[in-house]
Residue frames as qw, qx, qy, qz and C-alpha x, y, z in Angstrom:
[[0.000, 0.887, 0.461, 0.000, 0.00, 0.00, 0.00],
 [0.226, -0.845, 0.064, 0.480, 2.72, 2.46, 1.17],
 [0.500, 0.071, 0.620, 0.600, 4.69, 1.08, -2.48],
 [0.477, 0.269, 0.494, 0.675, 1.85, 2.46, -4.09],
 [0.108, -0.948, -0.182, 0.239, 0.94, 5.58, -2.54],
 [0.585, -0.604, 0.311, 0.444, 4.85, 6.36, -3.53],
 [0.308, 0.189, 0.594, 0.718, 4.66, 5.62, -7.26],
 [0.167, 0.789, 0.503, 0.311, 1.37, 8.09, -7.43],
 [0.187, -0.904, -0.243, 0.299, 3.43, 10.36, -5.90],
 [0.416, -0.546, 0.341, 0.642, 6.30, 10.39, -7.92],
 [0.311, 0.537, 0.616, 0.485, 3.71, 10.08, -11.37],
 [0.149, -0.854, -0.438, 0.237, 2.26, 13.28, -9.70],
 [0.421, -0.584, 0.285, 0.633, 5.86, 15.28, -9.74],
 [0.301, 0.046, 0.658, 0.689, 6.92, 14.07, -13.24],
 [0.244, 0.552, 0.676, 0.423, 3.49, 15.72, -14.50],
 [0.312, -0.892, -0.156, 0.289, 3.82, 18.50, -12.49],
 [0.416, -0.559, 0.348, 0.627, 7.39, 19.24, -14.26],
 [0.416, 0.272, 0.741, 0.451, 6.46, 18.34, -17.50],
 [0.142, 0.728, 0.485, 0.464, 3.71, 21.02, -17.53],
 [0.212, -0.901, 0.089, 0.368, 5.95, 23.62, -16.18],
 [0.326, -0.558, 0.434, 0.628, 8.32, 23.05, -18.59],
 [0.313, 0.567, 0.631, 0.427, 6.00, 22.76, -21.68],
 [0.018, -0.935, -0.354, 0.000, 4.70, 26.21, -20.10],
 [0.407, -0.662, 0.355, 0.519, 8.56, 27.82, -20.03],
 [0.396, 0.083, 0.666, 0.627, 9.33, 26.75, -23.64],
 [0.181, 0.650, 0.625, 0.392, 5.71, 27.77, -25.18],
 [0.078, -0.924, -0.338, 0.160, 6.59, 31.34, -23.30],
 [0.444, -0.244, 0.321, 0.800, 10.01, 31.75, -24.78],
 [0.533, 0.807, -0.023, -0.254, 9.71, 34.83, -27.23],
 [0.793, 0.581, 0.018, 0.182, 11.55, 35.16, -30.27],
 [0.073, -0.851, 0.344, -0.389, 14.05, 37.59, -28.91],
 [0.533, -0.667, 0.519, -0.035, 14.91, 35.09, -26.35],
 [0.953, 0.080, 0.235, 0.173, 15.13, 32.34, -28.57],
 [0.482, 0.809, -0.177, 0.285, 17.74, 34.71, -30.92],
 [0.136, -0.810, 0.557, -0.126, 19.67, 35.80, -27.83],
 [0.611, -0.450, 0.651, 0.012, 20.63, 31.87, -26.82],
 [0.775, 0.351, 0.516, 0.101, 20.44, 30.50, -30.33],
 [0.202, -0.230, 0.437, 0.846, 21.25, 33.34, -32.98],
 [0.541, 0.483, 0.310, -0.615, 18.66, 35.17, -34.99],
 [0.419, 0.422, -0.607, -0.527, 17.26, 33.68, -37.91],
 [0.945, -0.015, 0.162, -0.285, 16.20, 30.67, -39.48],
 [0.786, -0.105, 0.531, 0.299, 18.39, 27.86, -40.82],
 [0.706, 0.440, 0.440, 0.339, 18.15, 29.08, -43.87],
 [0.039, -0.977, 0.098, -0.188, 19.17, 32.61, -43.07],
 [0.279, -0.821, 0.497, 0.021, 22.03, 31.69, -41.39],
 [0.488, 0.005, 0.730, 0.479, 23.48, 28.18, -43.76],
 [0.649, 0.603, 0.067, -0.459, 21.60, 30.10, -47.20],
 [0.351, 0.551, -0.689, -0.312, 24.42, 27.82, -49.05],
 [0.895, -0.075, 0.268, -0.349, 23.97, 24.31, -49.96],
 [0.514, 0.448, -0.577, -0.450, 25.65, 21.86, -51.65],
 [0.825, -0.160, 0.240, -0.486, 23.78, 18.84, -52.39],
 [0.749, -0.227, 0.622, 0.027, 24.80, 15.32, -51.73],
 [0.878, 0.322, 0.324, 0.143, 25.06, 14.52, -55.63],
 [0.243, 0.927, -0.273, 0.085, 27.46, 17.21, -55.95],
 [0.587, -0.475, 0.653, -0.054, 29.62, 15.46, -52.93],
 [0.872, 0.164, 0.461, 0.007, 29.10, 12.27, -55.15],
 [0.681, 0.708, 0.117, 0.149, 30.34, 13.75, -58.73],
 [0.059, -0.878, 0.424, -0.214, 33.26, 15.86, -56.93],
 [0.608, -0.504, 0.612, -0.038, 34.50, 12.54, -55.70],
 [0.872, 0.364, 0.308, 0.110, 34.10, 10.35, -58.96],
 [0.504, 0.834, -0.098, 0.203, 36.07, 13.01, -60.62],
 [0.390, -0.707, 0.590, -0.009, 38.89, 12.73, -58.03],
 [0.784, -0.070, 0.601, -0.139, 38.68, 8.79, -58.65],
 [0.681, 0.697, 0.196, 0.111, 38.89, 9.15, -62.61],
 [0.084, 0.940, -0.329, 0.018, 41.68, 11.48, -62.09],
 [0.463, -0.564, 0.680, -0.072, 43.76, 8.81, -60.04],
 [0.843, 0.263, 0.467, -0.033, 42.82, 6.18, -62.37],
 [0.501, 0.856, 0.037, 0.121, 44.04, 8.11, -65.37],
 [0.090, -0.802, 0.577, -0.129, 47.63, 8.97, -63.57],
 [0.473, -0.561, 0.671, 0.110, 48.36, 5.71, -62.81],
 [0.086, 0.563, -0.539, -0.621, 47.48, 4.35, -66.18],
 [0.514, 0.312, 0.768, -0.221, 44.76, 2.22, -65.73],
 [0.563, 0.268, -0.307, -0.719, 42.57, 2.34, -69.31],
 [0.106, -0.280, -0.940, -0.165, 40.81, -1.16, -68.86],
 [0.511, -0.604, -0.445, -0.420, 36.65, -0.90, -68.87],
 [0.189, -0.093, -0.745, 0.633, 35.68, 0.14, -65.31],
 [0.236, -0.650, -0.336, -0.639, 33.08, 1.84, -63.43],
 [0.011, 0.149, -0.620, 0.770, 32.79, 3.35, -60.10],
 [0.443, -0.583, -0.667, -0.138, 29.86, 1.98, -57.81],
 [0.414, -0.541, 0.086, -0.727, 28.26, 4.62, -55.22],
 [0.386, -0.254, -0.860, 0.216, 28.38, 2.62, -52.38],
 [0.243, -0.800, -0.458, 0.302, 27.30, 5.63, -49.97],
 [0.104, 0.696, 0.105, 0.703, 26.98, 9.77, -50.53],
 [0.133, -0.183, -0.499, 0.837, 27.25, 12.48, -47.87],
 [0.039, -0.621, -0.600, 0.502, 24.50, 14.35, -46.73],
 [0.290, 0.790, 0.155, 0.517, 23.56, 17.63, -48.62],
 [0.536, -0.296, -0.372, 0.698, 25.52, 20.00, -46.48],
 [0.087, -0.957, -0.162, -0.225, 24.22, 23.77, -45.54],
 [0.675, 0.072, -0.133, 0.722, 26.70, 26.31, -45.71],
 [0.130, -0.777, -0.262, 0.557, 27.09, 30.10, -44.48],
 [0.344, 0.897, -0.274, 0.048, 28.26, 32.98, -46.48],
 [0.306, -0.848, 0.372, 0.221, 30.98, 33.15, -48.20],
 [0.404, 0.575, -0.675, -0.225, 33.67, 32.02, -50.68],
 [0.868, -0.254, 0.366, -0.219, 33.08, 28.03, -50.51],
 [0.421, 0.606, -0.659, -0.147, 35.87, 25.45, -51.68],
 [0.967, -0.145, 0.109, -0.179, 36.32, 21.67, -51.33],
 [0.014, 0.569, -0.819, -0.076, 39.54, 19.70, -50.86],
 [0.978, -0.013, 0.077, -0.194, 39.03, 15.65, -52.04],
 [0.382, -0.622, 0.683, -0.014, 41.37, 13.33, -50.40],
 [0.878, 0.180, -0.390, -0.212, 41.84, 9.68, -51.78],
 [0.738, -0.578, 0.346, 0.025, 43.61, 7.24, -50.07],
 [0.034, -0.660, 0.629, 0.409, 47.28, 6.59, -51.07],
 [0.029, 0.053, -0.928, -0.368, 46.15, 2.85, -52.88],
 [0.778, 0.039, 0.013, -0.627, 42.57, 2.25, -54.46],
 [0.270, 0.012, 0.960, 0.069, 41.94, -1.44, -54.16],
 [0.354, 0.052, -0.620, -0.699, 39.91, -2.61, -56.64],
 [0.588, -0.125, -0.777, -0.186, 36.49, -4.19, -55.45],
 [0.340, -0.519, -0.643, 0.449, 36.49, -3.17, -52.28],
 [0.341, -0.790, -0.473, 0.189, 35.46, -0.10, -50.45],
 [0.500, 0.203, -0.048, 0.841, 37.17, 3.31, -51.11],
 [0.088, -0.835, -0.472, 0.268, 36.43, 5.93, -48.68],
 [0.412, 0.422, 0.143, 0.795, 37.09, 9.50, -50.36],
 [0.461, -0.655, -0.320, 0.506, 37.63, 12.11, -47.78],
 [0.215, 0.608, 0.243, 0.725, 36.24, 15.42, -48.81],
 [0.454, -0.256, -0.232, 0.822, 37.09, 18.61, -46.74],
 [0.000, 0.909, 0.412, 0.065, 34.17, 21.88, -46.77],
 [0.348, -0.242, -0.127, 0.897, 36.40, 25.41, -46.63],
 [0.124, 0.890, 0.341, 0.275, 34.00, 28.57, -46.63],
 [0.229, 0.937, -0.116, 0.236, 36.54, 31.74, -46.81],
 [0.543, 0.552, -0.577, 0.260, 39.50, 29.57, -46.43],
 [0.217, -0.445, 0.767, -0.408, 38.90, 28.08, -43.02],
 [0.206, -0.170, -0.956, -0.119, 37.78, 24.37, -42.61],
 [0.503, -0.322, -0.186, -0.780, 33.96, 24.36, -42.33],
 [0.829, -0.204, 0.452, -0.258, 33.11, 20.50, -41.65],
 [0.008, 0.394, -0.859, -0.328, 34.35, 17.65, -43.14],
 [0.849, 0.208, 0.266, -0.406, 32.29, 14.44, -44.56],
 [0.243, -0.342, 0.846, 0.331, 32.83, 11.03, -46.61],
 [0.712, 0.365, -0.236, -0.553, 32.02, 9.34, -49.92],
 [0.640, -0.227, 0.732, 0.062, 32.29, 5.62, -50.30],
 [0.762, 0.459, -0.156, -0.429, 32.83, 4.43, -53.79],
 [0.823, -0.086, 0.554, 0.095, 33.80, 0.92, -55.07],
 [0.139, 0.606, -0.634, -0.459, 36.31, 0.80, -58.23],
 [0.915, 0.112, 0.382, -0.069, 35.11, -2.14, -60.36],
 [0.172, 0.650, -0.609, -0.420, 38.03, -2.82, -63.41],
 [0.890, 0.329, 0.263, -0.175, 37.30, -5.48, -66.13],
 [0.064, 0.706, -0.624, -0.327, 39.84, -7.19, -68.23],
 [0.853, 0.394, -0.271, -0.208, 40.17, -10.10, -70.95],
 [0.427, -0.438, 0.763, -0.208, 41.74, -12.90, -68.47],
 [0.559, 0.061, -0.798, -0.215, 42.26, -16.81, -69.09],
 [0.752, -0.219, 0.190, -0.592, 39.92, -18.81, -67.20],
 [0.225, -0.160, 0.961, 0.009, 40.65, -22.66, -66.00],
 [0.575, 0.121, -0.588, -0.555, 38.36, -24.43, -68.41],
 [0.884, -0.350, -0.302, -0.066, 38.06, -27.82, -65.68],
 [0.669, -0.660, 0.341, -0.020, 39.89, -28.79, -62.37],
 [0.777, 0.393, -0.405, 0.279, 43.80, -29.42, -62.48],
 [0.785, -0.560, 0.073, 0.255, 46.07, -30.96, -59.67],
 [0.332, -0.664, 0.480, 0.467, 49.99, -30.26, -59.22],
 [0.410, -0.338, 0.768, 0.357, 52.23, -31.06, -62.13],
 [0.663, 0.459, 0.568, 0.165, 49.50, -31.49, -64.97],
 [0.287, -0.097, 0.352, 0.886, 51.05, -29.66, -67.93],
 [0.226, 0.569, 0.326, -0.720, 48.82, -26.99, -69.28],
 [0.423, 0.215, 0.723, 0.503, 46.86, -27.53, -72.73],
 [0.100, -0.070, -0.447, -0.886, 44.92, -25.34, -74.94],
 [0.458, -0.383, -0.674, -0.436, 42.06, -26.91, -74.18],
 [0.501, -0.192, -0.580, 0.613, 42.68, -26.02, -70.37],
 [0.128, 0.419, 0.102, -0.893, 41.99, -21.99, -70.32],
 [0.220, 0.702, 0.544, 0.403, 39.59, -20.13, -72.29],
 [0.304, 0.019, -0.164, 0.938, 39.60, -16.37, -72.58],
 [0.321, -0.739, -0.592, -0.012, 36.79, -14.14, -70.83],
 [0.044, -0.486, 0.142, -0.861, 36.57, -10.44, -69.77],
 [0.600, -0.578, -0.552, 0.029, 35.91, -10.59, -65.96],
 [0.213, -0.936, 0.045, -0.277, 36.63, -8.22, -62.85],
 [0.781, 0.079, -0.349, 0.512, 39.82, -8.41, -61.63],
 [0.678, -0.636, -0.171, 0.327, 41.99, -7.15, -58.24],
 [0.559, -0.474, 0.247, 0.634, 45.46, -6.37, -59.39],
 [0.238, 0.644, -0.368, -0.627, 47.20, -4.44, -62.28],
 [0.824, 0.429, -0.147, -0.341, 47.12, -6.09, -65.89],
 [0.356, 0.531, -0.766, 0.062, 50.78, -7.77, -65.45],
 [0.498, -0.146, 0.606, -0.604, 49.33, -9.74, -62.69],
 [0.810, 0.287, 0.297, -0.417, 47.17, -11.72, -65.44],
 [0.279, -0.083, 0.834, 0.469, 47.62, -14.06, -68.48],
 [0.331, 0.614, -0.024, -0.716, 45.75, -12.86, -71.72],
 [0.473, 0.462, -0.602, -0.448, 46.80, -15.74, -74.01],
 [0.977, -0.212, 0.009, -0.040, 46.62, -19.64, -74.12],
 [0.803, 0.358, -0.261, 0.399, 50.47, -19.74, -75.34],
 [0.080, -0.637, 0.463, -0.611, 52.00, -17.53, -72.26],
 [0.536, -0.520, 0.511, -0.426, 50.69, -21.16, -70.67],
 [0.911, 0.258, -0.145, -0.286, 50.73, -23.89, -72.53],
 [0.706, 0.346, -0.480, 0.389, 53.78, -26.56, -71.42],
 [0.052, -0.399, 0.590, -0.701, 53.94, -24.67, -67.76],
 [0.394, -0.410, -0.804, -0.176, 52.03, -26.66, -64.87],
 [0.440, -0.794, -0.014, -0.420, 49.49, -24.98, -61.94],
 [0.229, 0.418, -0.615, 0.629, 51.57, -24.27, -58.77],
 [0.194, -0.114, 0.747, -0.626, 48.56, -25.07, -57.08],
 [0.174, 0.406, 0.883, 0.158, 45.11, -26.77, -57.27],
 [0.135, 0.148, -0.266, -0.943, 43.07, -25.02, -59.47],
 [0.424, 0.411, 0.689, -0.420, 39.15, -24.95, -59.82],
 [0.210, 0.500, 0.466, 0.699, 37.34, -24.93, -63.43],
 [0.015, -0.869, -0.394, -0.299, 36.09, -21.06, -63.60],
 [0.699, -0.494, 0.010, 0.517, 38.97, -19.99, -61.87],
 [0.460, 0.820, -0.234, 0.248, 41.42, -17.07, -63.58],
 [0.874, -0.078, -0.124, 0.463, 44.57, -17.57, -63.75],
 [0.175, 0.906, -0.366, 0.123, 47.19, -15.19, -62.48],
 [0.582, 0.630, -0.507, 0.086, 50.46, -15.08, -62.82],
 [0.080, -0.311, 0.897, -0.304, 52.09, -16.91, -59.17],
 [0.872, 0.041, 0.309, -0.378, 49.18, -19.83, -59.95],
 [0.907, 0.410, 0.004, 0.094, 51.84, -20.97, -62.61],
 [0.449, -0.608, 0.568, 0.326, 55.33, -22.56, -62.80],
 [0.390, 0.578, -0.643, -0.315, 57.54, -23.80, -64.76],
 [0.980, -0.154, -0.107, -0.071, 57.33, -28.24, -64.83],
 [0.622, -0.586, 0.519, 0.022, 60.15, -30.16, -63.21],
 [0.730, 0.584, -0.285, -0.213, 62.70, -30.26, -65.66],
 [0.103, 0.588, -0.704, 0.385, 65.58, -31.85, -63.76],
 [0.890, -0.332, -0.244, -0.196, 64.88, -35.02, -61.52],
 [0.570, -0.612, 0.548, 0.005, 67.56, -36.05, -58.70],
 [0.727, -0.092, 0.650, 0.204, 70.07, -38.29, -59.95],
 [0.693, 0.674, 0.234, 0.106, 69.64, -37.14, -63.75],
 [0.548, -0.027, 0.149, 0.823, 73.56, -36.30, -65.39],
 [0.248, 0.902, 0.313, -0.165, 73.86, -33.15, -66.32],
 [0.573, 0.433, 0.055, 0.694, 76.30, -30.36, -67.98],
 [0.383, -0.828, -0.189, 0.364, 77.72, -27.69, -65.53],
 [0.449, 0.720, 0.166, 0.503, 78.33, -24.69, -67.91],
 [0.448, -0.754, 0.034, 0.480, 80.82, -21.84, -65.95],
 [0.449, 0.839, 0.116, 0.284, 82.20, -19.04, -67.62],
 [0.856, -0.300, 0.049, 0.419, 86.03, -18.51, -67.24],
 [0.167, -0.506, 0.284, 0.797, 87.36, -15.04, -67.87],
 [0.362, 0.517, -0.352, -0.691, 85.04, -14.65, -71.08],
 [0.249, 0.214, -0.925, -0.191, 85.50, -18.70, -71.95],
 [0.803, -0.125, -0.063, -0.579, 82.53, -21.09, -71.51],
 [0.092, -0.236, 0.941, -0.226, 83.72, -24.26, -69.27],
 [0.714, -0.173, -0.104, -0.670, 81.97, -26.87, -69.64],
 [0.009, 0.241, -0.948, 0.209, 82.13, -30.25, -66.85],
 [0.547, -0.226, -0.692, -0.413, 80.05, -33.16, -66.41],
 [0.359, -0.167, 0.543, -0.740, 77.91, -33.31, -62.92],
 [0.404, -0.439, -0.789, -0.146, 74.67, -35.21, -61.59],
 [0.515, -0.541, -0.097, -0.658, 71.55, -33.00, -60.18],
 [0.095, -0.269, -0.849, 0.444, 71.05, -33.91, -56.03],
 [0.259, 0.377, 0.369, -0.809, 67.90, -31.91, -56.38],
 [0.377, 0.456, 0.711, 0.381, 65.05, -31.47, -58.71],
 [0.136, -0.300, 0.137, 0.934, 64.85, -28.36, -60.21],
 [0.570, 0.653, 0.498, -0.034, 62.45, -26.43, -62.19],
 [0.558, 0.300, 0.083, 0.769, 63.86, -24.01, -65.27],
 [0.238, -0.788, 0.048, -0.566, 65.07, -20.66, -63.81],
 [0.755, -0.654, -0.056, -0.005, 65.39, -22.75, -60.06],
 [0.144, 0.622, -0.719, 0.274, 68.73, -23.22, -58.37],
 [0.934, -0.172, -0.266, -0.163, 69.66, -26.82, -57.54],
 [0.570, -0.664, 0.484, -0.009, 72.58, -28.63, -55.96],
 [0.860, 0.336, -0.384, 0.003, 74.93, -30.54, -58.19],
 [0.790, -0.461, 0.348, 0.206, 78.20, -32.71, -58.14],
 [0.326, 0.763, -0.512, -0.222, 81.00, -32.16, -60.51],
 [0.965, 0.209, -0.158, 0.018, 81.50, -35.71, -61.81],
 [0.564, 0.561, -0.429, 0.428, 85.23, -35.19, -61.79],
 [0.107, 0.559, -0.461, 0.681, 85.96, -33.52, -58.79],
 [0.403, -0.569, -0.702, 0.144, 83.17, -34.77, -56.29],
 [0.162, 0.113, 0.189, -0.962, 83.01, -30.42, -55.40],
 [0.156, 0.674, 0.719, 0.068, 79.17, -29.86, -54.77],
 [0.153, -0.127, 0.133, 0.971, 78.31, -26.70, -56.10],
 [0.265, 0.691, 0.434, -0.514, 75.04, -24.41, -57.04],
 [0.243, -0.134, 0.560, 0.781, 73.71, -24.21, -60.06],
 [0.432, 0.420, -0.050, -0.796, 71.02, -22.36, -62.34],
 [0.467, 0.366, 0.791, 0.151, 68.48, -25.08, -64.56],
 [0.072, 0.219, -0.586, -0.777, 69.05, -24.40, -67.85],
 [0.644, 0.235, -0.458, -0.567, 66.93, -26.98, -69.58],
 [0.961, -0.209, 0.039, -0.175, 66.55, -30.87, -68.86],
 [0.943, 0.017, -0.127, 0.306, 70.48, -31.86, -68.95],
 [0.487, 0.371, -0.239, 0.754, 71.73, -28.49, -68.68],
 [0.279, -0.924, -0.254, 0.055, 72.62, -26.45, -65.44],
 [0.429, 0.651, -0.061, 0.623, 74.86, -23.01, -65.52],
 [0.698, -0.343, -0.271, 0.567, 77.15, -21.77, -62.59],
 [0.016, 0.987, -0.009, 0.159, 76.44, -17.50, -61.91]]
């Protein structure tokens, strides 16, 4: 009982304040409202705007700019992920600075940080989000291949899809693979870039070889035997037939490797 004698007395208060302070507001005059606010309306005192697709077009055109410098010219397009606000401005000489960030990744999220100056001091600041999509004519895995399977014609096909990295990054022909095998397992519909392919294992442990060394200008050439397997380009371990010296050598080709 004494519970709720206690809550009707504190409903009592709260409606008691409430309609004193509805009556305090609804007796403000204008004057006061000016003196603790500032006179005017919103639009008297921001009469500048500029509206959210401006924000949007001022940032593409950054984005086009940076594209263009670093020498991109494959198909793209820039996706709007998210605009600023329209923004209300005071008087006065109004100017925008648009930031980018120092790398656009492709595909993902780019926030473009754009900077409000009305008569040369910073107003407010605000962000655009836009997504960089870039297309390019890429080779595609045609069906699933494991380690080691040598790469045929019939293997890729070529296809204009969205891609991550710069154009060197990719493979554009069937013949820039054909004879090399996947460095890793590879799914059909897959694109191929460029550390997904090696060179096959041309060298095999135990296989003779020819250990080529260059001697003041003079091409030496001794007989050896691979302890490694090598691909071409790798560095292996040999043995110098003659001498039993092990020594490091550069795969040439399948019989030949070439002392630097």
């Amino acid at each position: 009982m004494i519970c709720k004698e206690r809550r009707a007395g504190v409903a009592l208060l709260l409606g008691a304040f409430m309609a004193v302070f509805a009556f305090a507001l609804a007796g403000w005059s204008e004057p006061m409202r000016a003196e603790a606010y500032g006179p005017g309306l919103q639009s008297e005192v921001f009469p500048q705007v500029i509206p959210s697709e401006q924000f949007a077009a001022l940032a593409a055109e950054k984005l086009e700019e940076r594209l263009s410098s670093i020498g991109e010219t494959r198909r793209h397009e820039l996706k709007l992920l998210r605009a600023p606000q329209a923004m209300h401005l005071p008087e006065g000489e109004v100017t925008c600075e648009v930031q980018l960030p120092k790398v656009i990744n492709y595909g993902l999220s780019t926030p473009v940080n754009m900077l409000v100056y009305v008569k040369g001091k910073l107003f407010r600041r605000t962000v655009c989000y836009y997504k960089v999509l870039v297309y390019e004519q890429v080779l595609l895995v045609t069906r699933d291949l494991g380690l080691e399977h040598p790469f045929t014609a019939a293997d890729v096909r070529s296809e204009e899809r969205e891609v991550e990295a710069s154009s060197a990054d990719y493979f554009h022909s069937a013949d820039e693979v054909i004879g090399k095998v996947p460095a890793r397992v590879l799914k059909a519909g897959q694109v191929l870039r460029r550390h997904m392919v090696q060179m096959p294992v041309a060298v095999e442990v135990g296989t003779p070889v020819d250990i080529l060394v260059d001697v003041n200008g003079i091409q030496v050439k001794a007989e050896g035997v691979a302890l490694q397997k090598g691909r071409i380009g790798a560095y292996i371990r040999v043995r110098n037939a003659r001498s039993g010296k092990f020594l490091r050598a550069k795969v040439i080709d399948s019989h030949t490797v070439q002392i630097d």
